[in-house]
N, CA, C and O atoms as a MOPAC input file, in Angstrom:
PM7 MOZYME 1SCF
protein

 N    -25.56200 1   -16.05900 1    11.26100 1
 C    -24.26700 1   -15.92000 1    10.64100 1
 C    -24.22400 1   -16.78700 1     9.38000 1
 O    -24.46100 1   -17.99500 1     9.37500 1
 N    -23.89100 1   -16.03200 1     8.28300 1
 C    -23.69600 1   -17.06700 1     7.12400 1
 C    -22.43800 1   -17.98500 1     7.20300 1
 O    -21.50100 1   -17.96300 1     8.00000 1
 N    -22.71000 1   -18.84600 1     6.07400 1
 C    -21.89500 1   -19.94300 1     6.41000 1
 C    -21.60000 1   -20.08300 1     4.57000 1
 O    -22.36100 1   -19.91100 1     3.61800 1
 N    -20.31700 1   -20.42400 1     4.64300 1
 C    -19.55500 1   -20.69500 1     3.14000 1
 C    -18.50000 1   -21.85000 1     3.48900 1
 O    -17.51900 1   -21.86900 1     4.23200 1
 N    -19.11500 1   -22.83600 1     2.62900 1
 C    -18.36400 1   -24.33700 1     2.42800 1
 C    -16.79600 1   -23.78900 1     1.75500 1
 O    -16.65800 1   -23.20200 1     0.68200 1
 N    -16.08600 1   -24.03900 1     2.38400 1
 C    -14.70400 1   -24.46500 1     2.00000 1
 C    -13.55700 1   -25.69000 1     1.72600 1
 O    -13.10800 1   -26.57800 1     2.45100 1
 N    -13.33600 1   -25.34000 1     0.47800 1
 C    -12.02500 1   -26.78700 1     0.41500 1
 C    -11.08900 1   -26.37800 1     1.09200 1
 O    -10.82300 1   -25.18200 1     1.20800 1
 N    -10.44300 1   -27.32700 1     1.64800 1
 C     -9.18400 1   -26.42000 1     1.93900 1
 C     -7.88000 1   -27.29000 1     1.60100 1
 O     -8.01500 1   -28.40500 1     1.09800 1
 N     -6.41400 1   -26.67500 1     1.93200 1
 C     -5.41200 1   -27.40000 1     0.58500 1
 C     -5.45400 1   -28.25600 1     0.96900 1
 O     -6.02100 1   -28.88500 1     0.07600 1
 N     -5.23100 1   -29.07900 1     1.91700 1
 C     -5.62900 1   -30.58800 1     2.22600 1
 C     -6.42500 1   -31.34700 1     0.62700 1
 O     -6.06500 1   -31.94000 1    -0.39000 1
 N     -7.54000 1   -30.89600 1     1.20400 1
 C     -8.63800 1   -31.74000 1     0.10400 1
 C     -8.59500 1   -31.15500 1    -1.01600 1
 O     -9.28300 1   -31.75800 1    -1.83900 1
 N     -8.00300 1   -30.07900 1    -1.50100 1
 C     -7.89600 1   -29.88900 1    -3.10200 1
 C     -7.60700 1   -30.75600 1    -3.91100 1
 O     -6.54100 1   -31.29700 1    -3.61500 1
 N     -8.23500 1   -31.28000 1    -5.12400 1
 C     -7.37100 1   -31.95400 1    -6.19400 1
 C     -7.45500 1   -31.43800 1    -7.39200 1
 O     -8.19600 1   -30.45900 1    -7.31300 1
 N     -7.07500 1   -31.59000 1    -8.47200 1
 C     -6.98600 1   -31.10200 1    -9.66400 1
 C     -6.53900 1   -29.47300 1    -9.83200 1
 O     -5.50500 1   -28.96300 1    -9.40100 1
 N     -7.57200 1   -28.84700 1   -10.54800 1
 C     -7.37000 1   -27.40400 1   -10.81300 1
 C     -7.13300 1   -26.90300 1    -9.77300 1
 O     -6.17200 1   -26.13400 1    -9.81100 1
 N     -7.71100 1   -27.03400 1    -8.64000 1
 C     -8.24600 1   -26.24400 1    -7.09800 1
 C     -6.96000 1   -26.62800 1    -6.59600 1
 O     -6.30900 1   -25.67300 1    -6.17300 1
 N     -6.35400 1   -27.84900 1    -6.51200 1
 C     -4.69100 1   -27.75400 1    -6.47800 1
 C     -3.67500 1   -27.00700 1    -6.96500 1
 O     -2.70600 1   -26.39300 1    -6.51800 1
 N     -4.27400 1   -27.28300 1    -8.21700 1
 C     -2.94800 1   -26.40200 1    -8.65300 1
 C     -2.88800 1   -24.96100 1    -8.48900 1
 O     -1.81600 1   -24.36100 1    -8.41300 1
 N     -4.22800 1   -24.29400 1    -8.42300 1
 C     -4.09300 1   -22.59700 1    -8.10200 1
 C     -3.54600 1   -22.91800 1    -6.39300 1
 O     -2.53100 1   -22.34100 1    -6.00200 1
 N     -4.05100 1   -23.55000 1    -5.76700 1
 C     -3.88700 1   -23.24700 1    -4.14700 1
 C     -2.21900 1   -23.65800 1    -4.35100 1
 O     -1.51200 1   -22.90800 1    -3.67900 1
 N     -1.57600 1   -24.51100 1    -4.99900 1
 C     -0.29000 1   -24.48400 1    -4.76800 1
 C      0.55400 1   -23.63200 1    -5.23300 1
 O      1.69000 1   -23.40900 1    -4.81400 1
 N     -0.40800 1   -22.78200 1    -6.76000 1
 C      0.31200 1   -21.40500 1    -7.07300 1
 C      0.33000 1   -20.46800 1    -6.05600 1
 O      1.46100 1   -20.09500 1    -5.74800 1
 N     -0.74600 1   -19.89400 1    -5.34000 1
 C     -1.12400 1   -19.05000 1    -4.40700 1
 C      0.04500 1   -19.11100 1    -3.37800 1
 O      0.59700 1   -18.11500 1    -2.90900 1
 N      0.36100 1   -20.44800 1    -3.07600 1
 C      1.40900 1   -20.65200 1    -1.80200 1
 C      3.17800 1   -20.18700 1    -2.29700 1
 O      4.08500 1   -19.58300 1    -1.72300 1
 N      3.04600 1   -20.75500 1    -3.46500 1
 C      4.45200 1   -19.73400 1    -4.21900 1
 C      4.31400 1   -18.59700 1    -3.80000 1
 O      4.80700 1   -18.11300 1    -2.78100 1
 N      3.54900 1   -18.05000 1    -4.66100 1
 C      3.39200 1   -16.88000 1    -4.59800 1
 C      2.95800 1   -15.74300 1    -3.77600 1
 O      3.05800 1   -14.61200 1    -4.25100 1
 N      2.46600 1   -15.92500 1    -2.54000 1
 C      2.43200 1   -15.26200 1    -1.59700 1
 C      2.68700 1   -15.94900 1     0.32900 1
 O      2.65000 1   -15.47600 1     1.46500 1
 N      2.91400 1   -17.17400 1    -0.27400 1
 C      3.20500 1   -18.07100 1     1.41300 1
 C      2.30900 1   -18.35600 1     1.90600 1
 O      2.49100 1   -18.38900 1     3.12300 1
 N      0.93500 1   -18.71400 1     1.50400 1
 C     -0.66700 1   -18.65800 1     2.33600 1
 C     -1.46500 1   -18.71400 1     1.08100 1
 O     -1.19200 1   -18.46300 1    -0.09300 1
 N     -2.56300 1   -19.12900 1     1.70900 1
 C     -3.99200 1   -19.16100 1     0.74500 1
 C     -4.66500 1   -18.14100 1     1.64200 1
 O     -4.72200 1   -18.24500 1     2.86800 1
 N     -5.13500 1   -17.21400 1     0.97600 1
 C     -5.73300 1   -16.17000 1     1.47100 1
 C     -7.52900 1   -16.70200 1     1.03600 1
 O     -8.02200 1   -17.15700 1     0.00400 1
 N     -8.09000 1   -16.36900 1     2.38000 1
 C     -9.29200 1   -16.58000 1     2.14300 1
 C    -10.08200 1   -16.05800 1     0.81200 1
 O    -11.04500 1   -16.69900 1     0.39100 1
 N     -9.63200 1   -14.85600 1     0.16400 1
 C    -10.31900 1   -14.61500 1    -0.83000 1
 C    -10.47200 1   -15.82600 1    -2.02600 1
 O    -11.31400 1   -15.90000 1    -2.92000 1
 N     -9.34000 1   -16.74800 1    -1.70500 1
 C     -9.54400 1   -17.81600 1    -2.73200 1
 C    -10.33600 1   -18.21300 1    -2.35000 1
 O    -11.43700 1   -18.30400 1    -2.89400 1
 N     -9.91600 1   -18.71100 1    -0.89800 1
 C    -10.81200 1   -20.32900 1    -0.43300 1
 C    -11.99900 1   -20.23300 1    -1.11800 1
 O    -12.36000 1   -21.01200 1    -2.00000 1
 N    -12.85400 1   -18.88700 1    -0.55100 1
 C    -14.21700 1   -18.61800 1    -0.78300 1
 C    -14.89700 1   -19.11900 1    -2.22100 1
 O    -16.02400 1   -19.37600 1    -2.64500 1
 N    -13.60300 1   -19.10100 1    -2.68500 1
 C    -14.40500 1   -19.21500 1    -4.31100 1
 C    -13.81200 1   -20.92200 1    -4.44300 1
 O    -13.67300 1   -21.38200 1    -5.57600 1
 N    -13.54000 1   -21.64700 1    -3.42600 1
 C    -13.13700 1   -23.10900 1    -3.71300 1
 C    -13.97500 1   -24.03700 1    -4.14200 1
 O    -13.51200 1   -25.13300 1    -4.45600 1
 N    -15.39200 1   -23.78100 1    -4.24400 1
 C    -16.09600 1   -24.64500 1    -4.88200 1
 C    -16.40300 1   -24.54900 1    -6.25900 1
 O    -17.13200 1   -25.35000 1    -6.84500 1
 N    -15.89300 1   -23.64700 1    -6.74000 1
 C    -15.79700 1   -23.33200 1    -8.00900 1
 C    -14.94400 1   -23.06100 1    -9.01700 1
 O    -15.12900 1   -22.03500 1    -9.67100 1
 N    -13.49200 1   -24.22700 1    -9.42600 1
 C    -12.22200 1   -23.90300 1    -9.53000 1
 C    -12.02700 1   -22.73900 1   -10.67800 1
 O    -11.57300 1   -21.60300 1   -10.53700 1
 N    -12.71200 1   -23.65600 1   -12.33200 1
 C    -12.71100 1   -22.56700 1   -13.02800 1
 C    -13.16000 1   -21.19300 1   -12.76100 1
 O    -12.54800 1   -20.26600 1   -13.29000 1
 N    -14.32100 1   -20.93300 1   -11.87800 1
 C    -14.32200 1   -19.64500 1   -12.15200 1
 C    -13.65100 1   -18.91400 1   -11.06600 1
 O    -13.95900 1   -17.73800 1   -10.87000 1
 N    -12.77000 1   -19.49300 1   -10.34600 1
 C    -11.71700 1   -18.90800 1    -9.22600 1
 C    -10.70200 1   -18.68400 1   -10.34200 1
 O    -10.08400 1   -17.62000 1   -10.30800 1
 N    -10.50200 1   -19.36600 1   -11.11900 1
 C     -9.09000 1   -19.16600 1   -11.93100 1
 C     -9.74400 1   -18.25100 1   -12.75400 1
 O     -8.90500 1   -17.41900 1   -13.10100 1
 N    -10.72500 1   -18.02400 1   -13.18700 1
 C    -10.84900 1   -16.69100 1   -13.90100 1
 C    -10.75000 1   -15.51900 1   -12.98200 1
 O     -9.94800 1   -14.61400 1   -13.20900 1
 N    -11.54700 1   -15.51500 1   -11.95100 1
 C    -11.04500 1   -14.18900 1   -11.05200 1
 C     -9.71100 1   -13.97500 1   -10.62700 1
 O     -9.32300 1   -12.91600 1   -10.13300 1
 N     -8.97000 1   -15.02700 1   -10.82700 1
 C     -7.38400 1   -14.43800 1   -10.32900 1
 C     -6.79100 1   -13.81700 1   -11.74500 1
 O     -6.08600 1   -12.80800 1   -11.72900 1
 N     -7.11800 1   -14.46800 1   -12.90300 1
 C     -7.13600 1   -14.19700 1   -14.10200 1
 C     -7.11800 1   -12.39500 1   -14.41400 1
 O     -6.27200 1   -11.61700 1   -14.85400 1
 N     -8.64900 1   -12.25500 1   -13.88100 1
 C     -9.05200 1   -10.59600 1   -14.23300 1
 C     -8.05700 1   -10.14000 1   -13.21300 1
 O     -7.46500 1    -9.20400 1   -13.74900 1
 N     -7.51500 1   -10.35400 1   -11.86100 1
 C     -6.83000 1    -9.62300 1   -10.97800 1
 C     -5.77900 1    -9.75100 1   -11.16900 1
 O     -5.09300 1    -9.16000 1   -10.33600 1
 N     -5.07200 1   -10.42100 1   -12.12400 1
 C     -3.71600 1   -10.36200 1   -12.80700 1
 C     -3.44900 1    -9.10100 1   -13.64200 1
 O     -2.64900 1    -8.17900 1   -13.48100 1
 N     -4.59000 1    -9.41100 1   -14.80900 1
 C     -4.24100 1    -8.32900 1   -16.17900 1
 C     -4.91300 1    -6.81300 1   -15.16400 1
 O     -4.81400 1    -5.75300 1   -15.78300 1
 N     -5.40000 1    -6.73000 1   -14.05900 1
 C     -5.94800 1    -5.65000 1   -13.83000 1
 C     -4.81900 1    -5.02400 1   -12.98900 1
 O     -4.70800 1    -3.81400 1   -13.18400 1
 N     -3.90300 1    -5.58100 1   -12.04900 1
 C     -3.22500 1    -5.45000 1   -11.35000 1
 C     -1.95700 1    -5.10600 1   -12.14400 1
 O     -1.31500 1    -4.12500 1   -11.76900 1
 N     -1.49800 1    -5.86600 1   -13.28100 1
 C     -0.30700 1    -6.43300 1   -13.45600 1
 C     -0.06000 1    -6.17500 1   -15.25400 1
 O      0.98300 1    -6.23900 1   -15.90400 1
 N     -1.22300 1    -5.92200 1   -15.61600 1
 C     -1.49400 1    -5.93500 1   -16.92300 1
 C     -1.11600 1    -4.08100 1   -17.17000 1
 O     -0.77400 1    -3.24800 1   -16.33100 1
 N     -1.39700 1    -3.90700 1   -18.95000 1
 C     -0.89000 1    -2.71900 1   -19.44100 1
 C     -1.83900 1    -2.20400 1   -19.52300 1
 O     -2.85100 1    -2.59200 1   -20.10600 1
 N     -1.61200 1    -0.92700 1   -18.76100 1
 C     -2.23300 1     0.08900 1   -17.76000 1
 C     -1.71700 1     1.51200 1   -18.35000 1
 O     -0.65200 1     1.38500 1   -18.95400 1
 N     -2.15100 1     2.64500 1   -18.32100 1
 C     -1.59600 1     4.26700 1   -18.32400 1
 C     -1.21800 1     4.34700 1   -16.65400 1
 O     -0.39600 1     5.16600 1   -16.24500 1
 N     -1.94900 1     3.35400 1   -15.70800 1
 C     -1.46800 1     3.79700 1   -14.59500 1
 C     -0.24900 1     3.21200 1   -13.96100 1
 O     -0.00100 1     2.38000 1   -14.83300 1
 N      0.57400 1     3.06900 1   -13.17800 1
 C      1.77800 1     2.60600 1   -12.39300 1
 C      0.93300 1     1.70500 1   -11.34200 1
 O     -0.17500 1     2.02700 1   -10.91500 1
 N      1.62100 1     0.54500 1   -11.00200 1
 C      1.57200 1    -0.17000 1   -10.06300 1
 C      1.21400 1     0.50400 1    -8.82200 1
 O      0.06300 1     0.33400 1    -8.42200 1
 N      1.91300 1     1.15700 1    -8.21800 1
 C      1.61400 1     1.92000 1    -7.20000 1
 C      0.02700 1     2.34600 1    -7.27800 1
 O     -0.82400 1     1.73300 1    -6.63300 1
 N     -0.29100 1     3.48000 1    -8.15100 1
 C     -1.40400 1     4.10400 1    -8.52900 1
 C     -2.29700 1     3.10200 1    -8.44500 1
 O     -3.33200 1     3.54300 1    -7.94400 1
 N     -2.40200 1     1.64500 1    -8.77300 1
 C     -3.27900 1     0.85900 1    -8.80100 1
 C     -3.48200 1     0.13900 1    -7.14600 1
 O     -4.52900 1    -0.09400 1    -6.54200 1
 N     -2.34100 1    -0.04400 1    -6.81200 1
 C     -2.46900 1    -0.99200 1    -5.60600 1
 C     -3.13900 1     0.21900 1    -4.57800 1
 O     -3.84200 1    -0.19600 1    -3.65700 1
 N     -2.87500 1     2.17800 1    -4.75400 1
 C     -3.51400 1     3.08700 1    -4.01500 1
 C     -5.03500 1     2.92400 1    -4.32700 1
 O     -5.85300 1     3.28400 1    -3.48100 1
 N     -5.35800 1     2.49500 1    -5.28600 1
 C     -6.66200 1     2.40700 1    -5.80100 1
 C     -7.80900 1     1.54200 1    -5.32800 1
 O     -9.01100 1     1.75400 1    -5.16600 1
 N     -6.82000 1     0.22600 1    -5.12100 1
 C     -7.39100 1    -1.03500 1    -3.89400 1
 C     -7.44600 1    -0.97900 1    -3.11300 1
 O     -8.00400 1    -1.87700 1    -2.48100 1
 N     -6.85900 1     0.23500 1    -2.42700 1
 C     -6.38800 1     0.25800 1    -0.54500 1
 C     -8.00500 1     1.19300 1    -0.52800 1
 O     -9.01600 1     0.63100 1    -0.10900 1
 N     -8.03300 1     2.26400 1    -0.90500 1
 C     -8.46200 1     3.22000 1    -1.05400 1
 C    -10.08700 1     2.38800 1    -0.97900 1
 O    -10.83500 1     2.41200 1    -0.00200 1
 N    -10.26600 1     1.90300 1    -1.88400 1
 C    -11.79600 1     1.12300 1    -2.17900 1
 C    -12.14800 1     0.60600 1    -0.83900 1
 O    -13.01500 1     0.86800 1    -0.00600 1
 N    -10.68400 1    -0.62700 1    -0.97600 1
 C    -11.54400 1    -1.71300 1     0.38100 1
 C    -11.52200 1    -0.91900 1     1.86100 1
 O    -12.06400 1    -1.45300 1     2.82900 1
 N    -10.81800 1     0.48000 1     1.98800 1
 C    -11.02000 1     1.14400 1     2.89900 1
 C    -12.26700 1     1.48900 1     3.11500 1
 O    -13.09400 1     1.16000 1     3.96400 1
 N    -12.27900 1     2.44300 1     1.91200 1
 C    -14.17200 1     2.70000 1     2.04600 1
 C    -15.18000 1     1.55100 1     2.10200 1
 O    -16.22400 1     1.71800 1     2.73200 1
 N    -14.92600 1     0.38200 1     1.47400 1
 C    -16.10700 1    -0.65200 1     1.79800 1
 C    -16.00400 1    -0.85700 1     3.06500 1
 O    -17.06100 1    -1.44700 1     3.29100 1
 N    -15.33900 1    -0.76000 1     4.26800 1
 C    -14.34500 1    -1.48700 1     5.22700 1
 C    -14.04000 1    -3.23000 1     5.31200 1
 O    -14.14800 1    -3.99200 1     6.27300 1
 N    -13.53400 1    -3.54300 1     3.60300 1
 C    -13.15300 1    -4.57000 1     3.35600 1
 C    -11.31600 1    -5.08400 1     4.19100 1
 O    -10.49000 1    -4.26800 1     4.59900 1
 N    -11.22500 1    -6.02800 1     4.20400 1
 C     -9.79700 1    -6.85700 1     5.16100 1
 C     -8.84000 1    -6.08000 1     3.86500 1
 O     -7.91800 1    -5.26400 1     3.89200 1
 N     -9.86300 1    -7.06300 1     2.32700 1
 C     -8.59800 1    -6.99300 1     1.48400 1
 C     -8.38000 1    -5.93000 1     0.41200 1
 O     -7.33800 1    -5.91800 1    -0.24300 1

């Protein structure tokens, strides 16, 4: 079984704080997809970054259309998220 080191909000400081305390605004939880990337703050804040403007950003498609688009994927991968 693989194994992936995690910070968790406890031991966050700096950057890795401040996204994990955005994350908790903003959805009530740290969802593991962060944690995973906790050893690496900047480039966690860039991936929430791209999943902002991709999600949230100006699109021809509708919100909806996009979030069907994610369901749809991580279905077929049989991904959680």
């Amino acid at each position: 079984m693989a194994f992936i080191e995690l910070i968790s909000p406890e031991a966050a400081t700096g950057l890795l704080a401040r996204i994990y305390d955005a994350a908790l605004k903003r959805a009530g939880k740290i969802f593991n997809i962060l944690r995973v990337q906790s050893l690496n703050p900047p480039v966690l804040r860039e991936s929430m970054s791209l999943y902002q403007s991709i999600m949230f950003g100006e699109s021809p498609l509708s919100r909806a259309q996009r979030e069907m688009i994610a369901v749809v994927t991580s279905h077929e991968n049989s991904c959680h998220y």
